[in-house]
C-alpha positions in Angstrom: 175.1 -159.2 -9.9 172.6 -156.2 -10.4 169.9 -154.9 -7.8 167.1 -153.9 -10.5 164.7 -151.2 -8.9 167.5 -150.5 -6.5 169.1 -147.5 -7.9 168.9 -144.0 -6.0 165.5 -143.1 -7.8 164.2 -145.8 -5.8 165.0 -144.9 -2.3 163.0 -142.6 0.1 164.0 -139.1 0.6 166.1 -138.3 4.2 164.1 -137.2 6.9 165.6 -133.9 8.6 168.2 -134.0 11.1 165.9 -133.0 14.4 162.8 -135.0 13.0 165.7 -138.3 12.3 167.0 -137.4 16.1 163.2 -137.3 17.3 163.0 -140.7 15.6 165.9 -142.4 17.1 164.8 -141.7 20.7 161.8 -142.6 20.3 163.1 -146.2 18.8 165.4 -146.8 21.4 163.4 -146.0 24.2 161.5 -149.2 22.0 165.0 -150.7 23.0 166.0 -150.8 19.4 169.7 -150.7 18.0 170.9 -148.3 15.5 171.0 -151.0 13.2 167.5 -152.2 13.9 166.3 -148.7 13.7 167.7 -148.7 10.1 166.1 -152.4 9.2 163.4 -150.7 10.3 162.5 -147.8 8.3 163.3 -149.8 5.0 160.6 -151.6 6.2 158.4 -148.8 6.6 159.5 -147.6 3.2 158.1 -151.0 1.7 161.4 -152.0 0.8 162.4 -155.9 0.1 165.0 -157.8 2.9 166.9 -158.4 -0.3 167.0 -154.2 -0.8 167.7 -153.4 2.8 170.6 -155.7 2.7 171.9 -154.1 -0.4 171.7 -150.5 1.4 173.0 -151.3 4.7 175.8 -153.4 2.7 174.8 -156.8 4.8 174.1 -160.1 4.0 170.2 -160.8 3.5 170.1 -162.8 6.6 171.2 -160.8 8.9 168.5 -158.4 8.0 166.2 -161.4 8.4 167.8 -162.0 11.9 167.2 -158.1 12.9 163.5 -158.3 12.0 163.0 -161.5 14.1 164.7 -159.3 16.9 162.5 -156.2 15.9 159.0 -158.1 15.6 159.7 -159.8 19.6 160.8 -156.7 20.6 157.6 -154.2 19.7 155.8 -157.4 20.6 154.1 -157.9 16.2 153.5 -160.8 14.5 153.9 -160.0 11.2 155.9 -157.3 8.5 153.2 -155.4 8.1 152.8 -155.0 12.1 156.3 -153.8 11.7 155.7 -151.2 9.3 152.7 -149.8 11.3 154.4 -149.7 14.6 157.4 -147.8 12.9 154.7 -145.2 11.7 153.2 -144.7 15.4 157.3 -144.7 16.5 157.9 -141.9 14.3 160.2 -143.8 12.3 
């Protein structure tokens, strides 16, 4: 099975190591796990469940059960909400 449009070219350049550390605390003080925190800025990249899977090497739904978590826990309805909040989090 491929992943078209999932190759490296696709993917979002790392952030540096004091802004990703910034980032982090600021997420969990949201309460968020590392793993959430992850599901989360592939999110924010505009990436698909189906290619956040693929980069965290797990199964679709459980990336589907980490943004139910996410969405209760920074209190959004929707993936968009999501991506937004992740913006103001510094994510």
């Amino acid at each position: 099975m491929t992943m078209e449009g999932i190759g490296p070219e696709t993917r979002q350049p790392a952030t540096s190591a004091p802004a990703a550390a910034a980032a982090t605390s600021s997420a969990t003080r949201a309460g968020l796990t590392p793993t959430q925190i992850r599901v989360l800025r592939g999110v924010h990249s505009g990436l698909l469940n189906k290619q956040i899977a693929f980069d965290l090497g797990i199964a679709e739904a459980t990336v589907k059960v980490h943004m139910t978590a996410l969405m209760r826990k920074l209190n959004v309805r929707n993936r968009t909400q999501a991506a937004i909040m992740a913006q103001s989090l510094a994510i």
